[in-house]
PAZAPA-4460 file (N, C-alpha, C; in steps of 0.05 Angstrom, whole numbers, plus 32768, in hexadecimal, padded with zeros to 4 digits):
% residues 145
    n_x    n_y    n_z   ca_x   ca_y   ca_z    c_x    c_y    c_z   seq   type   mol
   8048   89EB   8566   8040   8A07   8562   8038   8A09   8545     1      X     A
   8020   8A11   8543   801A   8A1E   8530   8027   8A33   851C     2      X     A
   801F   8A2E   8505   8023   8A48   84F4   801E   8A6A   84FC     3      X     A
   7FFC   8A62   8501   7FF4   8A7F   8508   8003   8A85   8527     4      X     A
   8004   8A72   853B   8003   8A71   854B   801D   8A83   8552     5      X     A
   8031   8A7D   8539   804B   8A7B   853A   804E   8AA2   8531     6      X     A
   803B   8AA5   8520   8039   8AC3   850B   8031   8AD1   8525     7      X     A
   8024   8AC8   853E   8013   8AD7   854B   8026   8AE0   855F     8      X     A
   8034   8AC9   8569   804F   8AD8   8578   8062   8AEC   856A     9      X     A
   8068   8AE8   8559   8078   8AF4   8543   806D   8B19   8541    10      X     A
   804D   8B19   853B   8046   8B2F   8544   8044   8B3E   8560    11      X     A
   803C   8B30   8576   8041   8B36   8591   8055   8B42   8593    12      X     A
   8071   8B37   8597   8086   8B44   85A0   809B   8B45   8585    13      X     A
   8093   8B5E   8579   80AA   8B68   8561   80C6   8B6C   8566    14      X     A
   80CB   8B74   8580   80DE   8B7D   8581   80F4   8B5E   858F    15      X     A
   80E7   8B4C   8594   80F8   8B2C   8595   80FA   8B22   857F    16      X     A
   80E0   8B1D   856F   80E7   8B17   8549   80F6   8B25   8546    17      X     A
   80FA   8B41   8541   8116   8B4B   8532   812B   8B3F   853D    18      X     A
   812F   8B41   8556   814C   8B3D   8562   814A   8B22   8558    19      X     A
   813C   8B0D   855F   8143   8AF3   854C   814A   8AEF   852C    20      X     A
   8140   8AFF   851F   8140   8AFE   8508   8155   8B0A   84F7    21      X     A
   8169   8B27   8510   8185   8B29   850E   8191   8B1A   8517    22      X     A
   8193   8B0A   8526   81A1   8AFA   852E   81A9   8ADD   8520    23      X     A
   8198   8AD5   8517   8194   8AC1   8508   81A3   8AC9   84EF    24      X     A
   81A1   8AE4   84DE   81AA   8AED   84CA   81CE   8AF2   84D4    25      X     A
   81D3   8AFF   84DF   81EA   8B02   84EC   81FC   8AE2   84EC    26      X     A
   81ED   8ACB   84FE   81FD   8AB8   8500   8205   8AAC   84E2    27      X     A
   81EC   8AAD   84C9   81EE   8AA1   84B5   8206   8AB9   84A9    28      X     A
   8205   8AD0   84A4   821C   8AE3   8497   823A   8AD4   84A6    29      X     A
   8232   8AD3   84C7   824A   8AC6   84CD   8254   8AAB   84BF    30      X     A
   824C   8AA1   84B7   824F   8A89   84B6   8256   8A7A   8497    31      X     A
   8244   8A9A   8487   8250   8A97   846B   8268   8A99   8461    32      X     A
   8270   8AB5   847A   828F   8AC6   8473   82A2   8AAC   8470    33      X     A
   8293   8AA2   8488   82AB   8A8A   8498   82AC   8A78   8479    34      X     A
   829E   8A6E   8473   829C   8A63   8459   82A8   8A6D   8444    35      X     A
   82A8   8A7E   8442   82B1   8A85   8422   82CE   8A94   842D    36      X     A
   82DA   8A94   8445   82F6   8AA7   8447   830D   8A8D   8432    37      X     A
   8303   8A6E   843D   831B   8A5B   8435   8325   8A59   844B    38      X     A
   831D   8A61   845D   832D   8A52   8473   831D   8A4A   848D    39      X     A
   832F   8A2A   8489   831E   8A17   8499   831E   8A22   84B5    40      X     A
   8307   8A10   84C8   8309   8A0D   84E4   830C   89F2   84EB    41      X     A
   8319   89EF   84FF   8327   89D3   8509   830E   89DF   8529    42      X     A
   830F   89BF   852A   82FE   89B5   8544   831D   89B8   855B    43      X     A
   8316   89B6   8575   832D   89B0   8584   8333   8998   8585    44      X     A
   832A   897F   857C   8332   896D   8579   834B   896B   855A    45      X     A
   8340   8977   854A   8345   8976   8531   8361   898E   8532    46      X     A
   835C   8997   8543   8378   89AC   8543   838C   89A1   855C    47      X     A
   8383   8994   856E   8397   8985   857C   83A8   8963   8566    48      X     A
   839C   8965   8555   83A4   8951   8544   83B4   895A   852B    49      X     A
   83B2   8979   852C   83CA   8987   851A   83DC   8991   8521    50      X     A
   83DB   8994   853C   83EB   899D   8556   83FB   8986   8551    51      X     A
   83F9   8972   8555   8408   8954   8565   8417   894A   8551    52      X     A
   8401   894A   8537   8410   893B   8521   8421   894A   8508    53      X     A
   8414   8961   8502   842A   897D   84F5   8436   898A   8501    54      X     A
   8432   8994   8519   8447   89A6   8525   843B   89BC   8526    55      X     A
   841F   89BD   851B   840E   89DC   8515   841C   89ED   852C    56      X     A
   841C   89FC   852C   8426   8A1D   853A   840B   8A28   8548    57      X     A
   8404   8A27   8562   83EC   8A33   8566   83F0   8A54   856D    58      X     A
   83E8   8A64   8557   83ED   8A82   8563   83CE   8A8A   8578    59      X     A
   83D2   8A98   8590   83BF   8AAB   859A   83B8   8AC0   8596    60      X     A
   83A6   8ACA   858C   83A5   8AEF   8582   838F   8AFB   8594    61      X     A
   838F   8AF3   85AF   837E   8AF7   85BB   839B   8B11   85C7    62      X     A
   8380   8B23   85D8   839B   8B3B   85EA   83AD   8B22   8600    63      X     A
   83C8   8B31   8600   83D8   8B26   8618   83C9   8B29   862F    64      X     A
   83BF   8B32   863B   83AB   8B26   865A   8399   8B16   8649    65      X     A
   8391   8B16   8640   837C   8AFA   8638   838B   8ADC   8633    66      X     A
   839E   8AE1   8626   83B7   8AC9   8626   83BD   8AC3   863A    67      X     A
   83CA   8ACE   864E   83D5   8ACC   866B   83BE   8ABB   867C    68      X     A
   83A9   8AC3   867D   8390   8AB2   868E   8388   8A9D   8683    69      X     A
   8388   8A8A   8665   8387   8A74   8658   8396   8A73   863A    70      X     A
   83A4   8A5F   8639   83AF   8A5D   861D   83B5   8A40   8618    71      X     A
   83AB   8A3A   85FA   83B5   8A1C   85F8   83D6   8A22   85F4    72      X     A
   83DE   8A07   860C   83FA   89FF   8612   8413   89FC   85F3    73      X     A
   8425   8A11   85F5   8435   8A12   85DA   842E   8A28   85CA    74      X     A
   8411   8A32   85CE   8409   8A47   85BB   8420   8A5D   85BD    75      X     A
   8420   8A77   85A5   8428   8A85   85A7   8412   8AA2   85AB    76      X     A
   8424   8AB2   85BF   840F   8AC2   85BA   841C   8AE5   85AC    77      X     A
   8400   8AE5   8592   8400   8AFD   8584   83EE   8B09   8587    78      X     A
   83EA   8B23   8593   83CF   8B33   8595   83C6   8B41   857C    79      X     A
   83AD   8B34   8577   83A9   8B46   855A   83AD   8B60   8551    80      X     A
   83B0   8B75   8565   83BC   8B8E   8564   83D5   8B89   8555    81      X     A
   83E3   8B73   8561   8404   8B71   855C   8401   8B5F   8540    82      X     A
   83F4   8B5A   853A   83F6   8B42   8524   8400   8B4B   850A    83      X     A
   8428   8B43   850A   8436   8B51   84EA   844A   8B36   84E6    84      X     A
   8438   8B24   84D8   8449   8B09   84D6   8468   8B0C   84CE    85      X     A
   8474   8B2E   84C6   8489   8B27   84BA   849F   8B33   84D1    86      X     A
   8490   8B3F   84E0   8497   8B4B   84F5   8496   8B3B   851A    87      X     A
   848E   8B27   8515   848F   8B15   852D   849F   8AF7   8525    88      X     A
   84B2   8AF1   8536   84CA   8ADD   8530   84C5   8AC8   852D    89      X     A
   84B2   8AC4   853D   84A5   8AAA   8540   8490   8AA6   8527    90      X     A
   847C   8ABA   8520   8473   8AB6   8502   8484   8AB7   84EB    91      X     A
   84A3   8AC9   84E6   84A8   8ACF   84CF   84B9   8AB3   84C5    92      X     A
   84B5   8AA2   84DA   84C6   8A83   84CC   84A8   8A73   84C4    93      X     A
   8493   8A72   84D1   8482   8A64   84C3   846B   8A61   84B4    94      X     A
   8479   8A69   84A0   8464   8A71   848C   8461   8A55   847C    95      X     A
   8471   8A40   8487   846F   8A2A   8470   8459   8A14   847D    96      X     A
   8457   8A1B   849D   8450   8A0B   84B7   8434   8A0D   84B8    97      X     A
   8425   89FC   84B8   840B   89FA   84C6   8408   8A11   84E3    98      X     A
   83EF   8A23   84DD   83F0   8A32   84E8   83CE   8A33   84FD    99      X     A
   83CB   8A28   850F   83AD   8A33   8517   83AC   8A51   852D   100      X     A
   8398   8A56   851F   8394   8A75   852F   8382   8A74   8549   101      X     A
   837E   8A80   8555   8370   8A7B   856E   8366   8A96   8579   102      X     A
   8351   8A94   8590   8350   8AB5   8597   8343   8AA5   85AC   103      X     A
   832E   8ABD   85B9   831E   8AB2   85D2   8302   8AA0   85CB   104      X     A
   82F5   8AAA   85B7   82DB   8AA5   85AD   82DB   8A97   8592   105      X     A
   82EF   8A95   8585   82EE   8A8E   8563   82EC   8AA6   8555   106      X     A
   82E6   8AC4   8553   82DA   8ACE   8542   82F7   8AE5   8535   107      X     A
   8306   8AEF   8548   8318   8AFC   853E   8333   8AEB   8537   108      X     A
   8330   8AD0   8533   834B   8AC4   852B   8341   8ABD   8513   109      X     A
   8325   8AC7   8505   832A   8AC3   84EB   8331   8ADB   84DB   110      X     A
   832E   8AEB   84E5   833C   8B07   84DD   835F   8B06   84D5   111      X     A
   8361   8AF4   84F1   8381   8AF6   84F1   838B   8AE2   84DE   112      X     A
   8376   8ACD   84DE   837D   8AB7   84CA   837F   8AC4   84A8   113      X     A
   8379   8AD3   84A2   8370   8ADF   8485   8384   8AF4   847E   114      X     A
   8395   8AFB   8497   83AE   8B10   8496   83BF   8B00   8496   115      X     A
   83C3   8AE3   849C   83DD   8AD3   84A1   83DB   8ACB   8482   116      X     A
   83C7   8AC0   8475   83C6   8ABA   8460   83CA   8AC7   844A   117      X     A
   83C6   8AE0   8447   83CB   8AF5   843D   83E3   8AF9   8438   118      X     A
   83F3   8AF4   8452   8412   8AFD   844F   841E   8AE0   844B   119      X     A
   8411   8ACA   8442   8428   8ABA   8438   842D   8A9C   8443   120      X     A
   8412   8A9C   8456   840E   8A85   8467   8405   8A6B   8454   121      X     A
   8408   8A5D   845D   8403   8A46   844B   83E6   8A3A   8455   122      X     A
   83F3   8A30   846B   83DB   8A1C   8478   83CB   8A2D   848D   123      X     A
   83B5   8A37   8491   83AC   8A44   84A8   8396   8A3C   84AE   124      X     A
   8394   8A33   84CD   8375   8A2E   84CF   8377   8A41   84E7   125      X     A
   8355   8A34   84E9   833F   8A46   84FF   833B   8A39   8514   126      X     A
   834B   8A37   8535   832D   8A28   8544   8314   8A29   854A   127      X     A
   8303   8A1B   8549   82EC   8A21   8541   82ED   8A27   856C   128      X     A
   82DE   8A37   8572   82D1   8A41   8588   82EB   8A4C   859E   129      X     A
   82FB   8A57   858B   8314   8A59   85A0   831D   8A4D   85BB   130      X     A
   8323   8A61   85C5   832F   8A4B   85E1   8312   8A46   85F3   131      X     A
   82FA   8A57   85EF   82DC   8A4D   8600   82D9   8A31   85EF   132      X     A
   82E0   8A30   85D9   82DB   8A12   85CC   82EC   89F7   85CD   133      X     A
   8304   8A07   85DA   8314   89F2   85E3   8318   89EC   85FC   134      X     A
   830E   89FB   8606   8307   89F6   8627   82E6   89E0   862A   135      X     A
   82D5   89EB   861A   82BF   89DA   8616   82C9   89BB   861A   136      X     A
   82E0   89BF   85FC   82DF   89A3   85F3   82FB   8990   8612   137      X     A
   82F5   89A1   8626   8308   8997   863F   8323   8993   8634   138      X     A
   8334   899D   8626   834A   899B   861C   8361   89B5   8632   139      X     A
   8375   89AD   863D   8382   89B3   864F   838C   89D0   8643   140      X     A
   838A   89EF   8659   8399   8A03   8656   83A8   8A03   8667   141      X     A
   83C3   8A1E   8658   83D3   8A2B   8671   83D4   8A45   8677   142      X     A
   83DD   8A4D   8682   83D2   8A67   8695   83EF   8A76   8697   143      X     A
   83F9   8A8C   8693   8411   8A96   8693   8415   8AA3   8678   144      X     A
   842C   8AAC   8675   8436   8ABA   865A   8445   8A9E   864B   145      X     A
***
């Protein structure tokens, strides 16, 4: 495809260029934040290998019915509504512990990730594509509370 060829679609349908052209902008803003917060994302491979060999703590901050229908096995689950690391038992001992956050999609466990850290967390990561990314990567869930 052409240049012009390329300008000529571009003029045709304005209202698809924009939506591409927010979108594109959107993923890159996403992607900067992600960058410059300091806090990593672990692959599911890369977080089943912090899992196994540190002891990482997997929290869920996805809602309790969303937990209940898939959760990586061991996770804990904190709904971001509920999320007061000094105020949940299970967070207020590990603050010294490798911590990965999790949600359904990746996008609100970096939120949660930036509040754990905030209050005192040491190690916190991100999985990168939440549990749709760990399901991708065929890695086993459980189902229940």
């Amino acid at each position: 495809m052409s240049w012009d060829q390329l300008t000529a679609f571009a003029q045709s349908t304005p209202i698809l260029t924009a939506a591409f052209v927010l979108l594109t902008v959107a993923v890159i803003v996403s992607q900067l934040r992600q960058l410059l917060s300091g806090i990593p994302t672990l692959s599911p491979a890369a977080a089943t290998l912090r899992m196994n060999r540190d002891e990482a703590l997997v929290v869920d901050v996805s809602p309790a019915a969303d937990f209940a229908k898939a959760h990586i096995l061991g996770s804990v689950s904190v709904p971001l509504a509920d999320l007061d690391p000094d105020k949940h038992k299970v967070l207020s001992k590990a603050k010294e512990r490798p911590v990965i956050v999790v949600c359904r999609q990746g996008i609100s466990a970096g939120d949660a990730a930036k509040r754990l850290k905030k209050a005192g967390f040491k190690d916190v990561a991100v999985l990168d594509g939440g549990i749709a990314g760990w399901r991708q990567a065929d890695l086993p869930v459980a189902k229940g509370r």
